[in-house]
VMD Tcl script that draws the C-alpha trace (Angstrom):
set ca {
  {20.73 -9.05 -13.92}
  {22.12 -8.19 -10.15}
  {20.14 -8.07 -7.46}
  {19.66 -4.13 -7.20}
  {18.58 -4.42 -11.23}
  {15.96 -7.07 -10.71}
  {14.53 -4.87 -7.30}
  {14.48 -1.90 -9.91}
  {12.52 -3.70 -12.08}
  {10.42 -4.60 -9.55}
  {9.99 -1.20 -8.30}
  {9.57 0.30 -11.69}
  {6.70 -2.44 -12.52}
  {5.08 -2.13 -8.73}
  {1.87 -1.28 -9.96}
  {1.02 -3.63 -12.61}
  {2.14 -6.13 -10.10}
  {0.03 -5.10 -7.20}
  {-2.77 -4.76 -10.10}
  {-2.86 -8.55 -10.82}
  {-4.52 -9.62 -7.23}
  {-6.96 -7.21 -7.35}
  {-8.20 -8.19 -11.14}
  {-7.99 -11.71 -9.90}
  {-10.40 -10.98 -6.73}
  {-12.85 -8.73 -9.42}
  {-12.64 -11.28 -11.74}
  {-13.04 -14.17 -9.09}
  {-15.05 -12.99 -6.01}
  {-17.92 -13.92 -4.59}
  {-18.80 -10.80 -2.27}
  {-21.58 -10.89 0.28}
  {-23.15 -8.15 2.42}
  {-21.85 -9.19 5.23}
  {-18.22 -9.57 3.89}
  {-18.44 -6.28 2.11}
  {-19.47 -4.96 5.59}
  {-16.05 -6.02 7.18}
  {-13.45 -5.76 4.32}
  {-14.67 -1.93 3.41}
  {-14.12 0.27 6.82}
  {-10.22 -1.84 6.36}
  {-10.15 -0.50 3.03}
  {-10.62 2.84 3.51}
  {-8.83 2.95 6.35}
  {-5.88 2.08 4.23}
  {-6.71 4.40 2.08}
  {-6.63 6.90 4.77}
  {-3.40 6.16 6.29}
  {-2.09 5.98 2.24}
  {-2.97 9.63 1.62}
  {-1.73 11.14 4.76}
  {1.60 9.54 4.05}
  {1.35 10.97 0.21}
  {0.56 14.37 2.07}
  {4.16 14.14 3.59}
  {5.90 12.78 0.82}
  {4.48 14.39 -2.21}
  {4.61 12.91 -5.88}
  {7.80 11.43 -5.42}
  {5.68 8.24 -4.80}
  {4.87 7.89 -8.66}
  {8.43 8.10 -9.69}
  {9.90 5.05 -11.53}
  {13.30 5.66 -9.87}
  {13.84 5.59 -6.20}
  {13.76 9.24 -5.38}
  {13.49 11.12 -2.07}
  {14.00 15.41 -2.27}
  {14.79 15.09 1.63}
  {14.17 12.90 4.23}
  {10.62 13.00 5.79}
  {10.29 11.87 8.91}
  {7.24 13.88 10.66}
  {3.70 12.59 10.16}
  {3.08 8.55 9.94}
  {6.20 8.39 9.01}
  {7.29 9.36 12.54}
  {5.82 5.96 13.65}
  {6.59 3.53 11.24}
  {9.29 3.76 8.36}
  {6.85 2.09 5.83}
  {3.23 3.69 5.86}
  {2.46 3.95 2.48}
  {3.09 0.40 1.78}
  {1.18 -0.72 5.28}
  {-1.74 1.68 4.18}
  {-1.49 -0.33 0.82}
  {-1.55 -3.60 2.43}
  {-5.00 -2.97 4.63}
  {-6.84 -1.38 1.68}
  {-5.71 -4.89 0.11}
  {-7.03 -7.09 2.77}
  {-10.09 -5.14 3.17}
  {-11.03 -5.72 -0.17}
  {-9.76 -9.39 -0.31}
  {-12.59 -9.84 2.63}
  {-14.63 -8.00 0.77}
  {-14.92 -9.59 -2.16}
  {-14.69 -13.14 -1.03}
  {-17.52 -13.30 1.58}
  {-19.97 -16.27 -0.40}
  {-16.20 -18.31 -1.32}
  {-15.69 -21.38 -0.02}
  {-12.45 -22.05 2.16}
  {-10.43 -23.20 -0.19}
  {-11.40 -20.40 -2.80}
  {-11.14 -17.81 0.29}
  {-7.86 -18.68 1.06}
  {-6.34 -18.62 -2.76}
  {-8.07 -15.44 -3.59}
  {-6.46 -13.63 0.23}
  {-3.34 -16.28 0.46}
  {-2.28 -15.35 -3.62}
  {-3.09 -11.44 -3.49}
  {-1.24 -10.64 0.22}
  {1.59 -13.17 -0.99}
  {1.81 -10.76 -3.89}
  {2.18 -7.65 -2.04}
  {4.82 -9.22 0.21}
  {7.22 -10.29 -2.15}
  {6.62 -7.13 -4.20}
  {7.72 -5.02 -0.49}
  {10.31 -7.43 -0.14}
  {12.28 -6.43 -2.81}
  {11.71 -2.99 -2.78}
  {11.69 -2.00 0.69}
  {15.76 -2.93 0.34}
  {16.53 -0.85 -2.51}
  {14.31 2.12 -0.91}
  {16.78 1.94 1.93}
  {19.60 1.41 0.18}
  {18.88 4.78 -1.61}
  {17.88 6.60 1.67}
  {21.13 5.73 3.43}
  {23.33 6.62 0.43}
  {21.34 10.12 0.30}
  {21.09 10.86 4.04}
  {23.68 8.50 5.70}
  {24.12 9.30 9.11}
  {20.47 10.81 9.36}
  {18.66 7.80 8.27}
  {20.29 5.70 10.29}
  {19.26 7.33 13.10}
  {16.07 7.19 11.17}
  {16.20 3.94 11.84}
  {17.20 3.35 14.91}
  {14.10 5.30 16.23}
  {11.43 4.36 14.17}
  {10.44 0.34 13.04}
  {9.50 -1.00 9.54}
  {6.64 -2.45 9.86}
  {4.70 -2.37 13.29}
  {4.18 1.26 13.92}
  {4.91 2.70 17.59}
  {2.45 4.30 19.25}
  {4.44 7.52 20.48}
  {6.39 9.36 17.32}
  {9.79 9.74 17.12}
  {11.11 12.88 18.40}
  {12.99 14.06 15.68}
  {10.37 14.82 12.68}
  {11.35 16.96 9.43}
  {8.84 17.42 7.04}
  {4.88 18.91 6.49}
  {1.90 17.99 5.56}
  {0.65 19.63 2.48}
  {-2.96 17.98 1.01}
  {-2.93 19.44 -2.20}
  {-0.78 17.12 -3.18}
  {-2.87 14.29 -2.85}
  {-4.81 14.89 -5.64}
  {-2.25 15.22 -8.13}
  {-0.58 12.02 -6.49}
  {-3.37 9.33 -6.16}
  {-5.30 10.00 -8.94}
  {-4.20 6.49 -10.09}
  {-5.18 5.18 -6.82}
  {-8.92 6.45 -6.58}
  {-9.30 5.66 -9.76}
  {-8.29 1.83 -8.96}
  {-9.97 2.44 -5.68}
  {-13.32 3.22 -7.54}
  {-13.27 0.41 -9.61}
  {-12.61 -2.24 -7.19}
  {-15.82 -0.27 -5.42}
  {-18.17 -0.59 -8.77}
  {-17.16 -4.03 -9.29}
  {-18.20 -4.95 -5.58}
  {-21.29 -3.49 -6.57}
  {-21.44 -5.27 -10.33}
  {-20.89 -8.54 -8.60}
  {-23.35 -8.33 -5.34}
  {-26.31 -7.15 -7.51}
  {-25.64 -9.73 -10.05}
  {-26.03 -12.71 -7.10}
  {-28.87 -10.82 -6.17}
  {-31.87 -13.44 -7.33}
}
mol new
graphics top color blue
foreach p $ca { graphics top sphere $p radius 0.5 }
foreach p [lrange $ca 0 end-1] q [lrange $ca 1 end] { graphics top cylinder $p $q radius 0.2 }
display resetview
């Protein structure tokens, strides 16, 4: 398999992937007020930043093929090229402190280390092919894309050029998956702090 097959793979299997750290932290965890405290207002705030993205960029997000209808640029994606998959990453860490508040330091750092290692190499290879596609489809205008607006570490002010609108009906139809997930990784906090509870 080339290198552009094995990142489709990747990208067509994204969410089973990204699944396995969070069954490991609700199978593993040992959450604690106090960590639940911390790693929640992160998670939700990646949740937040996930869904406006998804309100610019529609259902196209659930596709198992790279697809993009046109080129949005307006919205969070006017300060960083990547918000969905930065929104993705907080809700991840917020839940990784979340659930790991009574671990010891060893078992803190597995459970966080293993899950954001996960999400990084998963990004890795699809944040490539994602571009790949984009500059094939809108050549000259993603490039100036990307010239104007980073990958990773947002910029405060947004670009100047922004095409696209935010439309939150979409959102529903879109992350149903996700607040479902969401939800669960929510009851199972709960499950395993009242359990503890003597």
């Amino acid at each position: 398999m080339d290198a552009a097959g094995w990142r489709q793979n990747v990208f067509r299997n994204r969410g089973g992937l990204l699944a396995l750290p969070a069954l490991a932290l609700a199978a593993f965890g040992k959450p604690s007020t106090g960590s639940i405290a911390l790693g929640l207002p992160l998670a939700f705030a990646g949740e937040a930043l996930r869904c406006w993205a998804v309100g610019y960029s529609g259902v196209t997000t659930r596709s198992d093929e790279v697809t993009a209808p046109t080129l949005t640029t307006a919205g969070p994606y006017a300060h960083v090229r990547n918000p969905l998959y930065i929104g993705n990453f907080l809700t991840a860490l917020g839940f990784a402190v979340a659930f790991t508040g009574k671990q010891g330091p060893a078992g803190r750092a597995a459970l966080v280390g293993a899950g954001l290692a996960s999400m990084l190499g998963v990004y890795a290879a699809i944040v490539p092919l994602e571009e790949a596609y984009l500059r094939k489809t809108f050549g000259a205008s993603f490039d100036e894309y990307v010239a104007s607006v980073p990958r990773i570490v947002p910029r405060l002010r947004a670009a100047g050029s922004q095409v696209g609108s935010y439309d939150r009906g979409v959102i529903l139809n879109a992350e149903t998956r996700t607040f479902l997930t969401f939800g669960a990784m929510l009851a199972a906090l709960v499950y395993k702090l009242r359990r503890d509870v003597p």
